[in-house]
Residue frames relative to the residue before (quaternion, step in Angstrom):
aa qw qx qy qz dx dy dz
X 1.0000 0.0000 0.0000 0.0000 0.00 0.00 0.00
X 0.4063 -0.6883 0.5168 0.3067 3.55 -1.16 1.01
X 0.5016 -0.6278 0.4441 0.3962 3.37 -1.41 0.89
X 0.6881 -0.5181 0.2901 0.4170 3.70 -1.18 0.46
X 0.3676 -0.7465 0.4905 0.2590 3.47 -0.73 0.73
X 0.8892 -0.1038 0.3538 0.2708 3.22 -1.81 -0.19
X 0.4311 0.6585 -0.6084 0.1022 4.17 -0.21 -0.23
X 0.0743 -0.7440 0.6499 -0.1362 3.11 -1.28 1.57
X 0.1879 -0.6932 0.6627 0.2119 3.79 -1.29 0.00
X 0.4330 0.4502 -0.5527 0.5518 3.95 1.50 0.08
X 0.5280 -0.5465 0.6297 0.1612 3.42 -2.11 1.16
X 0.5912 0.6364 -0.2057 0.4508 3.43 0.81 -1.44
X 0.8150 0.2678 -0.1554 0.4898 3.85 0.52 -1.00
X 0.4159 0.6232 -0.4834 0.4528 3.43 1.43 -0.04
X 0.6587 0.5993 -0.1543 0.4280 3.38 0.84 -2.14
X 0.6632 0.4122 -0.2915 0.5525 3.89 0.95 -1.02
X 0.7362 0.3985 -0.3767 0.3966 3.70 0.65 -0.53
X 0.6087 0.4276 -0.2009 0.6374 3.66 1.55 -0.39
X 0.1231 -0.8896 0.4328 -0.0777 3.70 0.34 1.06
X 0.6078 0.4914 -0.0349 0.6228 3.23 1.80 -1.38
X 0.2064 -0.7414 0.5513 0.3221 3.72 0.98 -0.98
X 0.0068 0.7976 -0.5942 0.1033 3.27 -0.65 -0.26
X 0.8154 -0.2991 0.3196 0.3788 3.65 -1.85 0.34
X 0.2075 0.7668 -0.6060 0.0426 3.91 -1.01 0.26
X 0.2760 -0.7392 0.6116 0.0580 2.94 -1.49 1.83
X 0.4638 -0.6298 0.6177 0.0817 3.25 -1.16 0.92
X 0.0618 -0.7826 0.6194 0.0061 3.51 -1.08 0.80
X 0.0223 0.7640 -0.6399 -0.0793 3.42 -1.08 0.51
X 0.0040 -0.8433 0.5356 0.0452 3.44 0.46 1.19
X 0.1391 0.6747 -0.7125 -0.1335 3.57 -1.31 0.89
X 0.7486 -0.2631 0.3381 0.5060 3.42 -1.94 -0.49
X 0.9193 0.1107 -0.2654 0.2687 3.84 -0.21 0.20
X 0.7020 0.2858 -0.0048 0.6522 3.36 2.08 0.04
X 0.1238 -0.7478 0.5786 0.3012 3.59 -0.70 0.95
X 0.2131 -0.5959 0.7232 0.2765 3.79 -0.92 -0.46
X 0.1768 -0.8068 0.5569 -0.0873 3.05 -1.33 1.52
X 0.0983 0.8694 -0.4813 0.0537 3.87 -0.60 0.30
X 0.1534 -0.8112 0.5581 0.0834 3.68 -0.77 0.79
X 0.4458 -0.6103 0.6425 0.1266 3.32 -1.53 0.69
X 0.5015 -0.4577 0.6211 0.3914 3.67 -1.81 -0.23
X 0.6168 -0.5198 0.4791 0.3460 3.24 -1.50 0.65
X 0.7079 0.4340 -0.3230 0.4542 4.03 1.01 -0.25
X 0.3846 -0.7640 0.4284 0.2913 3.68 1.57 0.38
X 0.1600 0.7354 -0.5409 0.3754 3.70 0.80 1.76
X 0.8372 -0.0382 0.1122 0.5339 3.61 -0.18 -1.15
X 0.4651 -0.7579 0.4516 0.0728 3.26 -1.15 0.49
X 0.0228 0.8610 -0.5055 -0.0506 4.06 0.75 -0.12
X 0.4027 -0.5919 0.6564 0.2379 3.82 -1.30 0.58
X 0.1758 -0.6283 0.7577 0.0104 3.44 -1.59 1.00
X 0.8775 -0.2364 0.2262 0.3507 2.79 -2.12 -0.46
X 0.2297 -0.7354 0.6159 0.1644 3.49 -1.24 0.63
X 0.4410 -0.8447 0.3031 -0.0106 3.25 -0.33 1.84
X 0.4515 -0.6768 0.5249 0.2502 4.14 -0.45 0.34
X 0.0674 -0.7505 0.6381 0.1580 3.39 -0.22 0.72
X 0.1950 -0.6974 0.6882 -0.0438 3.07 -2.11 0.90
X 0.7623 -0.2592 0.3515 0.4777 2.30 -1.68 -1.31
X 0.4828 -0.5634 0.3406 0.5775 4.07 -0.44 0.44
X 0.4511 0.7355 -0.4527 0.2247 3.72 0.41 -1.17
X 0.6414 0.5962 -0.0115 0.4827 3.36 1.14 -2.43
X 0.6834 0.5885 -0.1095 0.4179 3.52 1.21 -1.41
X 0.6942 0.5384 -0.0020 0.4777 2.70 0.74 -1.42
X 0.7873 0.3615 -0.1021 0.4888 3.36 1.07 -0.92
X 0.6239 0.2527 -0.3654 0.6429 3.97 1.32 0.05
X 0.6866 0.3290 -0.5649 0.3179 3.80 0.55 0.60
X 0.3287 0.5178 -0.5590 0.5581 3.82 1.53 0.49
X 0.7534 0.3588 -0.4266 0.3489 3.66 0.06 -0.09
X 0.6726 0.4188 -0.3670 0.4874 3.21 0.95 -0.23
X 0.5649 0.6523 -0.3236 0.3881 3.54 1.09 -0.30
X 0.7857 0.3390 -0.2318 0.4625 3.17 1.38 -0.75
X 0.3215 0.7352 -0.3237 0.5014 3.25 2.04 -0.43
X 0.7667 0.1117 -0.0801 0.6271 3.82 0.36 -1.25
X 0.5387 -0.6521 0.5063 0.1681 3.57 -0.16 0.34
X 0.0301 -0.9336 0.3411 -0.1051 3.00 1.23 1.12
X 0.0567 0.8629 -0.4811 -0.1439 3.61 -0.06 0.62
X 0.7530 0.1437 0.0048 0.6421 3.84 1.40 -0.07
X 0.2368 -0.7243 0.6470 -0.0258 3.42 -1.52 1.08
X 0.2316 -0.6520 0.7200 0.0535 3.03 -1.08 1.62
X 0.2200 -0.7721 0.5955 -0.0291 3.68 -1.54 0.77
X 0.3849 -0.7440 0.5055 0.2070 3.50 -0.23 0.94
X 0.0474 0.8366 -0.5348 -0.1088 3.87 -0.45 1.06
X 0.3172 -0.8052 0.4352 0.2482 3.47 0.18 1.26
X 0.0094 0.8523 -0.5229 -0.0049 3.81 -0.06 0.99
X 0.5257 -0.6706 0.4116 0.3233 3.78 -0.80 0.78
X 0.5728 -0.7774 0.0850 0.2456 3.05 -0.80 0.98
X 0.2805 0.7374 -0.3302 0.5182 3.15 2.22 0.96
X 0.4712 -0.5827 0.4904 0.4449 3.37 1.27 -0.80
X 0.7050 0.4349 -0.4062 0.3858 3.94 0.58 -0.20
X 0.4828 -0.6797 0.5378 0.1253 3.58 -1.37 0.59
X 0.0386 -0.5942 0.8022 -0.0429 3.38 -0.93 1.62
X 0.9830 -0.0258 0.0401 0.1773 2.01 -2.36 -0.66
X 0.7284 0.3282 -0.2101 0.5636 3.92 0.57 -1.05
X 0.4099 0.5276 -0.4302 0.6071 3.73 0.90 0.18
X 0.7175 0.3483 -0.2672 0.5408 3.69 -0.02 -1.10
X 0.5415 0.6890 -0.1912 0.4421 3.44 0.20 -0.15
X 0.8671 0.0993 -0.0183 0.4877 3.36 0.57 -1.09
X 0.3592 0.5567 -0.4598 0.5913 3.29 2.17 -0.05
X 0.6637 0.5627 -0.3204 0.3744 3.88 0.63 -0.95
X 0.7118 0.4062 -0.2493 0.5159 3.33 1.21 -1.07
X 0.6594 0.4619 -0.4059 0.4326 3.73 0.97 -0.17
X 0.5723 0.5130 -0.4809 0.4219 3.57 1.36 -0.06
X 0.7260 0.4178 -0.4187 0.3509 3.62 0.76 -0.55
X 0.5245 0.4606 -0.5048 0.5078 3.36 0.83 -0.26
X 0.7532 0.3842 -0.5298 0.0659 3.33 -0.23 -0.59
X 0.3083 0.7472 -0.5034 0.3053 3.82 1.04 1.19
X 0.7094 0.5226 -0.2759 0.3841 2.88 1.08 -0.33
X 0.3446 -0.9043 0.0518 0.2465 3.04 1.86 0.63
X 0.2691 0.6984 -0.5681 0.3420 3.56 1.16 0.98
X 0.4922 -0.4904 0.5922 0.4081 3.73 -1.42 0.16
X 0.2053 -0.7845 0.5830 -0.0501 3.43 -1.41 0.73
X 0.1499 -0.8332 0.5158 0.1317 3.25 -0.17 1.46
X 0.2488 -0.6879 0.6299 0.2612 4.13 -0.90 0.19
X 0.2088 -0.8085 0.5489 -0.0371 3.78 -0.35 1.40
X 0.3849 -0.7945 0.4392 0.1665 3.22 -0.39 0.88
X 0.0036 0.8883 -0.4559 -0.0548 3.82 0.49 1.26
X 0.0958 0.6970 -0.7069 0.0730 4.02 0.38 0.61
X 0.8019 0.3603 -0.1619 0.4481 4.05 -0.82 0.20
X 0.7701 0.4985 -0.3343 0.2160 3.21 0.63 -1.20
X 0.5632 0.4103 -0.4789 0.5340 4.12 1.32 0.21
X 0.4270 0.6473 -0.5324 0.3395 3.62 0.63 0.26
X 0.6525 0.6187 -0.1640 0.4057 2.40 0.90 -3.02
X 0.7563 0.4392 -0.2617 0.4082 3.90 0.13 -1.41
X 0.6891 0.5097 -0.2920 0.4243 3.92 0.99 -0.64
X 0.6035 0.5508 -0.3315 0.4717 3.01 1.25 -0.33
X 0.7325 0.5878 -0.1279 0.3187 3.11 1.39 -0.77
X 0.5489 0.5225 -0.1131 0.6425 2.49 1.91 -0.84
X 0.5189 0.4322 -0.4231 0.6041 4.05 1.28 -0.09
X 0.6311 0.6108 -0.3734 0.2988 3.78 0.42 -0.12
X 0.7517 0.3373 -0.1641 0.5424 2.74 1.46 -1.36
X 0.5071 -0.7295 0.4324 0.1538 3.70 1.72 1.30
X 0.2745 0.6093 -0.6045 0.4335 3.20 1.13 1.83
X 0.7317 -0.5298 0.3739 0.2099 3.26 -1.75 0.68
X 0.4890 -0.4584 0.4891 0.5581 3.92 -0.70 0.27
X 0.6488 0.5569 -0.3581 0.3750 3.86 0.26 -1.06
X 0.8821 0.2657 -0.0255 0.3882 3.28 0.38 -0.98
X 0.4668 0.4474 -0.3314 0.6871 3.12 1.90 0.90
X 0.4925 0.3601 -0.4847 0.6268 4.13 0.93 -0.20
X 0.5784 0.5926 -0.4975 0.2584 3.85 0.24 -0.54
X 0.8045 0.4661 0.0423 0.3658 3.03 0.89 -2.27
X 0.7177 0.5454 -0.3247 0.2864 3.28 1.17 -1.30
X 0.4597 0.6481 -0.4836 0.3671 3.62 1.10 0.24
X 0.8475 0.3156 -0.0985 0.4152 3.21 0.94 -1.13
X 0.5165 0.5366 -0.3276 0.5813 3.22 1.55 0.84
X 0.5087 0.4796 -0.3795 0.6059 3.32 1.78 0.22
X 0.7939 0.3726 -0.3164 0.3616 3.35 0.58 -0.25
X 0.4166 0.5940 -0.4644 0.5078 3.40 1.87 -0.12
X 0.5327 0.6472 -0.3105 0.4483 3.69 1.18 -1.44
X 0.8208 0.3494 -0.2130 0.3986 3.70 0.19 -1.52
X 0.6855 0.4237 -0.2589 0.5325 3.81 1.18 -0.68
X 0.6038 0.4280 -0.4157 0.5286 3.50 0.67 0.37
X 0.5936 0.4930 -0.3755 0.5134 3.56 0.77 -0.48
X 0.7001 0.4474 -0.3327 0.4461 3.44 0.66 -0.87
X 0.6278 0.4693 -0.3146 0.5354 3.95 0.62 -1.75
X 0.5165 0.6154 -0.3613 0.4733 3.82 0.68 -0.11
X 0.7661 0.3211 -0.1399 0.5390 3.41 0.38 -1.08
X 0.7170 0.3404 -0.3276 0.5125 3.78 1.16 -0.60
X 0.6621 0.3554 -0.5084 0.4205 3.52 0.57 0.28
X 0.5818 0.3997 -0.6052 0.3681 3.98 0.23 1.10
C-alpha cells in the first residue's frame, strides 16, 4: 500500500508536489454517484468521464484504481462543496473524509472549491438541448469537468 499522499486546497502546492505535471482526475463525489473527469498531462482542457455508483468505499476505491491506472493518473482534484459564505459543513466534511481515504492510493490531492460548478455544468448541458433524463445522467460528470478546469486553470499560472 502507497503511503498517504499529499491533500491540499492551495493550487500552488499541488503544482510544487506535481513538478512534471501530469494526467488529473477530477471527482465529484455525492451520496449516490461519483462524477469523474480527466485532463491532459499539460493541465489544458478538461473532458467528462464515467459517472460512477457510489458504495461501499472498498468498491470505490477500487474502479477509481482502475481508472487511475487506465489514464495514468498522476493527481486528484476533488470537488469541496463549500457554503456559500465560504465555511464547511457537513458535505465539506465528507469529502475532506473522502480525500483522506483515497489518499492511499498515493497521488497528491487537491480539494477544489466547487460552489456553482453543477449549476455552471447544467447550464451547459441545457445548451447542448439535452433532456432532463440525460442531463441527471451527465451532470455529475460535467461537475467535475466544471471543478478540474477551474482548478488546472488556477495551476497553470
Amino acid at each position: 500500500m502507497a503511503d498517504p499522499a499529499l491533500i491540499t486546497t492551495s493550487a500552488p502546492e499541488l503544482r510544487e508536489a506535481m513538478p512534471g505535471g501530469g494526467v488529473l482526475m477530477g471527482l465529484d463525489p455525492g451520496t449516490k454517484t461519483i462524477g469523474t473527469a480527466f485532463c491532459d498531462a499539460g493541465w489544458r482542457f478538461a473532458s467528462p468521464a464515467k459517472t460512477l455508483p457510489r458504495g461501499k468505499f472498498s468498491r470505490d476505491k477500487a474502479a477509481l484504481e482502475a481508472l487511475v491506472a487506465e489514464r495514468a493518473v498522476k493527481g486528484i482534484v476533488i470537488g469541496l462543496p463549500l457554503n456559500m459564505d465560504g465555511s464547511e459543513g457537513p458535505r465539506a466534511q465528507a469529502a475532506r473524509a473522502f480525500a483522506r481515504n483515497l489518499s492511499v492510493l498515493g497521488l497528491p490531492i487537491l480539494l477544489w472549491d466547487e460552489r456553482w460548478s453543477t449549476a455552471s455544468a447544467e447550464r451547459g448541458l441545457i445548451e447542448y438541448d439535452l433532456s432532463r433524463a440525460k442531463r441527471a445522467e451527465r451532470i455529475d460528470s460535467a461537475a467535475a469537468s466544471v471543478i478540474l478546469q477551474a482548478a488546472i486553470d488556477a495551476l497553470s499560472f
